[in-house]
C-alpha positions as CSV (number, residue, x, y, z in Angstrom):
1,X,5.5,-11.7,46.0
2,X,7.1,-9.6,48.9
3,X,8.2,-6.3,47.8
4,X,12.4,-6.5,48.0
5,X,14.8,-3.6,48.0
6,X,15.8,-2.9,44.1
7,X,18.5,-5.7,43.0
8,X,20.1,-6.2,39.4
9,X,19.3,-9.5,38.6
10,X,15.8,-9.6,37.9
11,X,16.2,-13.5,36.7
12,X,17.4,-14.9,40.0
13,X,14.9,-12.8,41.9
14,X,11.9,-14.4,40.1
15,X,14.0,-17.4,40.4
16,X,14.2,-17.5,43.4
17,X,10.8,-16.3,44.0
18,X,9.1,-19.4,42.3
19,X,11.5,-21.5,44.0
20,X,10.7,-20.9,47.4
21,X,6.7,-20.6,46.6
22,X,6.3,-17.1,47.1
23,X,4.8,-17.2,43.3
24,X,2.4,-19.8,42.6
25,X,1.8,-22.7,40.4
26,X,0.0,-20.9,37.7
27,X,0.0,-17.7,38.8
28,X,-0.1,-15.0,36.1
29,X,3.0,-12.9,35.7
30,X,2.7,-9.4,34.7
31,X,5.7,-8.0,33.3
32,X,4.6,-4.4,34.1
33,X,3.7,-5.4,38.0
34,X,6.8,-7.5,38.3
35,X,8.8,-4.7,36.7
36,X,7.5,-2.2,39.8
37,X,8.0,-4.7,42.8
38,X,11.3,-5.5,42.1
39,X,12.5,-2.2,40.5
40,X,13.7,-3.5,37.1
41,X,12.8,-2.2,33.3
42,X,10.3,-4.3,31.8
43,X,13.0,-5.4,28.8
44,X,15.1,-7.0,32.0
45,X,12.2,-8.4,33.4
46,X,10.9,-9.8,29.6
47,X,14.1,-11.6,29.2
48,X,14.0,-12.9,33.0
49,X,10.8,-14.9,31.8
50,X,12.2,-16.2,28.7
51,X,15.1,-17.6,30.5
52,X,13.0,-19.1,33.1
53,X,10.5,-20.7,30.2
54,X,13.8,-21.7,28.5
55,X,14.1,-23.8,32.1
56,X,10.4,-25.1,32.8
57,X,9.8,-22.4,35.3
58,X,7.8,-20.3,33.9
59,X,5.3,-21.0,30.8
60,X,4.6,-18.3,28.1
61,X,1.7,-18.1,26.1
62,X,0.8,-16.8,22.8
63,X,-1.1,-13.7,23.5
64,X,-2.0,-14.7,27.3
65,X,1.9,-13.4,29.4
66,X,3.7,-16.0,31.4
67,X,2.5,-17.8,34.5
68,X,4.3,-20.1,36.6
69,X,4.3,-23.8,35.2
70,X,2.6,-26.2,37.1
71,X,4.7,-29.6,37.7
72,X,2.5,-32.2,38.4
73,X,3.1,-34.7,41.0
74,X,4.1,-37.6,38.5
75,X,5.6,-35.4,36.2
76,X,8.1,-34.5,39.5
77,X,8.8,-38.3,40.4
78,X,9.5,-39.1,36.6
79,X,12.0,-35.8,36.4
80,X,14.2,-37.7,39.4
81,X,13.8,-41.0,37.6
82,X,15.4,-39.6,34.4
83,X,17.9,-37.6,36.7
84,X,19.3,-40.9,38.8
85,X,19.9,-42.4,34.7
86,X,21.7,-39.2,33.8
87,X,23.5,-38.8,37.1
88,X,24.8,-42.4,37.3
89,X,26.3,-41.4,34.0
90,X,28.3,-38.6,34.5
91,X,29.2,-39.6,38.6
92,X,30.9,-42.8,36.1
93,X,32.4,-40.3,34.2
94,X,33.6,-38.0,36.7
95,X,35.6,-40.9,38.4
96,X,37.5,-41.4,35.8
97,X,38.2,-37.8,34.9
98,X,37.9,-35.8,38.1
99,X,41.4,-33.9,39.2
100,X,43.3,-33.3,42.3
101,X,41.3,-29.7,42.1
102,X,37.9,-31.5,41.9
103,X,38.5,-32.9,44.6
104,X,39.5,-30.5,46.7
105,X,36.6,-28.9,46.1
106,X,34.5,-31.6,46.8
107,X,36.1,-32.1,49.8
108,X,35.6,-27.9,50.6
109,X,31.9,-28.3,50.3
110,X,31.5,-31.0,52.1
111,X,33.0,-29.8,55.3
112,X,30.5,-27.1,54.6
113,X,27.9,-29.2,54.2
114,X,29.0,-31.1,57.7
115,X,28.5,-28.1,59.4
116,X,25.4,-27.1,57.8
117,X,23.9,-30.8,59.3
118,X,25.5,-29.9,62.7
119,X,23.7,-26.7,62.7
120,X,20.3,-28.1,62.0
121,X,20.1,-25.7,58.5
122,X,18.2,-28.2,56.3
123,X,17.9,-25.3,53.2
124,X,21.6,-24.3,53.8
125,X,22.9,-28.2,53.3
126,X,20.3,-28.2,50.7
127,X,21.9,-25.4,48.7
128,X,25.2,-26.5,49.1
129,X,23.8,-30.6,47.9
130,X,23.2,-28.3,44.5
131,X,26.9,-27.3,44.7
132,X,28.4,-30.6,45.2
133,X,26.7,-32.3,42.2
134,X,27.3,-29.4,39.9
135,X,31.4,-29.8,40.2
136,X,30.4,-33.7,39.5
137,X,28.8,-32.6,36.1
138,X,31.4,-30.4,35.2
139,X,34.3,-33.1,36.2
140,X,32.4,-35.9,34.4
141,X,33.3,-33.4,31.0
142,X,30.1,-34.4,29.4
143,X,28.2,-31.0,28.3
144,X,24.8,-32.4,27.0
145,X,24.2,-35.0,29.9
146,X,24.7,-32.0,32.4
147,X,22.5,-29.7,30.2
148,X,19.9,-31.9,30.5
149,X,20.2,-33.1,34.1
150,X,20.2,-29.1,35.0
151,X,17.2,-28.2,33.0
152,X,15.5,-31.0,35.2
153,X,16.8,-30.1,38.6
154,X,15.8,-26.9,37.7
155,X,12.3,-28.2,37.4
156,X,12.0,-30.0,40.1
157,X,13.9,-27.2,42.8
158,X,10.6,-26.6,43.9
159,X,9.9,-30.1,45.4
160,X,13.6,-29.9,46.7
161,X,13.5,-27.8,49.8
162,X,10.3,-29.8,50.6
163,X,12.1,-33.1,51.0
164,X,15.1,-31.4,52.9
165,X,12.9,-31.2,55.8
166,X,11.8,-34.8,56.2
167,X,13.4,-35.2,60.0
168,X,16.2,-36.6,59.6
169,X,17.0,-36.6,55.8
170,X,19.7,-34.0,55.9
171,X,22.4,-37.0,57.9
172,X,21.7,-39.6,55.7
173,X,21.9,-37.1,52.7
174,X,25.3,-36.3,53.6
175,X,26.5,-39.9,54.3
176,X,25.4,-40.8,50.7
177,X,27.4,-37.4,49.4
178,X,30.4,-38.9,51.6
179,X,30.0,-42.6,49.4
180,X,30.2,-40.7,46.1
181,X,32.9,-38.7,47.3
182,X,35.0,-41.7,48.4
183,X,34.4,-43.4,45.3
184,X,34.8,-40.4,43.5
185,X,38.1,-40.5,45.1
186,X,39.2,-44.0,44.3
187,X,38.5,-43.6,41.0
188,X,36.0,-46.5,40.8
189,X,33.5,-45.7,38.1
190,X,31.4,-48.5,38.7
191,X,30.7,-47.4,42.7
192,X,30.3,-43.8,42.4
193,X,27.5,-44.9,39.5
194,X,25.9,-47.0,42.2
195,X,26.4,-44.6,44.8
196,X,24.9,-42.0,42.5
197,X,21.7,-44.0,41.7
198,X,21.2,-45.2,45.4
199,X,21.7,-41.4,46.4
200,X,18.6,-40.6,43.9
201,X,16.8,-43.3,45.1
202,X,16.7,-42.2,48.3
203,X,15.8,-38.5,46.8
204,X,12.7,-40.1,45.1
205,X,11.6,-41.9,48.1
206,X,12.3,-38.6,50.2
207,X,9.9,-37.0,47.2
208,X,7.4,-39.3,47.1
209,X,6.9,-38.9,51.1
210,X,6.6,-34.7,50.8
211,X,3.8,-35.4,48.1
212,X,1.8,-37.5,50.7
213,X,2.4,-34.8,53.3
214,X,1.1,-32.4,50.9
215,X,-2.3,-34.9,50.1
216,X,-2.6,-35.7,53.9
217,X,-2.8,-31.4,55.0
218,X,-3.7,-29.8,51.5
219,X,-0.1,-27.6,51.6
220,X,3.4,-28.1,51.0
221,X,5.2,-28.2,54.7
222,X,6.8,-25.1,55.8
223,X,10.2,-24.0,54.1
């Protein structure tokens, strides 16, 4: 892990750290040694891990530290699987429930995404995609469904900027945001549901082609 100028948020540094492979699958983390790179006390750095543990980041063991946790290739395909169930769900939910405000800022972050596409910035739109289904959870009013369907997207965040850059994904990504939106918009539980689940499917397809990539050269693609 690259040494960073001291921040205060030890949690979204590690976060972010895993996330973007600059810490390993497996890879040991030492409290004391993560404590000096990124110029935090160890107690900060201590609850950083349970948090991340607490998310499927990070694994602690009895008497052995933490190390990144390994997701498995079919463990990442059946996260999305479970995900399109949950996410039909609440995108039905939110339809019904979603307000004038919701939508407005729906509609703010996907102009943003729009010009995230136009710009060619694959891990930008990607980082706003996370935005634009988080106001959908918190429309749809359903706490445990989004609980759940967070702790998995947290999971799988690692596979997530992989499949952004399959050439072209990023445009039909957004047209699929713009059919939940619509429906989203009409009110029509039953079409943002299917637009939700079509949306995934895509996502799993999207997933399953970065995993032969990865077979095919031995590394994840460049993000």
């Amino acid at each position: 892990m690259k040494r960073r100028p001291p921040r205060a948020d030890p949690y979204h540094q590690l976060r972010e750290a895993i996330v973007s492979g600059q810490l390993h699958p497996n890879e040991r983390l030492v409290e004391a040694a993560i404590a000096e790179r990124i110029g935090a006390g160890r107690t900060a750095v201590r609850a950083a891990l349970v948090r991340l543990d607490q998310e499927g980041l990070v694994q602690l063991e009895r008497n052995r530290g933490a190390r990144v946790r390994h997701i498995s290739d079919g463990e990442a395909m059946e996260i999305e699987e479970v995900r399109a169930v949950l996410e039909g769900m609440l995108a039905r939910r939110a339809a019904d429930r979603i307000t004038a405000d919701g939508l407005r800022e729906l509609r703010h972050v996907m102009t943003q995404m729009r010009e995230h596409v136009e710009a060619g910035d694959s891990i930008g739109y990607s980082e706003l995609n996370a935005t634009f289904h988080q106001v959908i959870w918190t429309a749809a009013g359903h706490p445990t469904a989004s609980n759940l369907v967070g702790g998995l997207k947290s999971q799988g965040i690692r596979f997530q900027y992989q499949t952004a850059l399959r050439p072209g994904r990023a445009e039909r990504s957004l047209r699929e945001h713009e059919a939940i939106f619509g429906a989203l918009k009409a009110h029509d539980g039953d079409a943002a549901e299917a637009a939700m689940r079509e949306h995934l499917a895509e996502v799993l397809d999207t997933l399953r082609w970065a995993i032969d990539s990865q077979h095919r050269t031995g590394r994840w693609l460049p993000g």
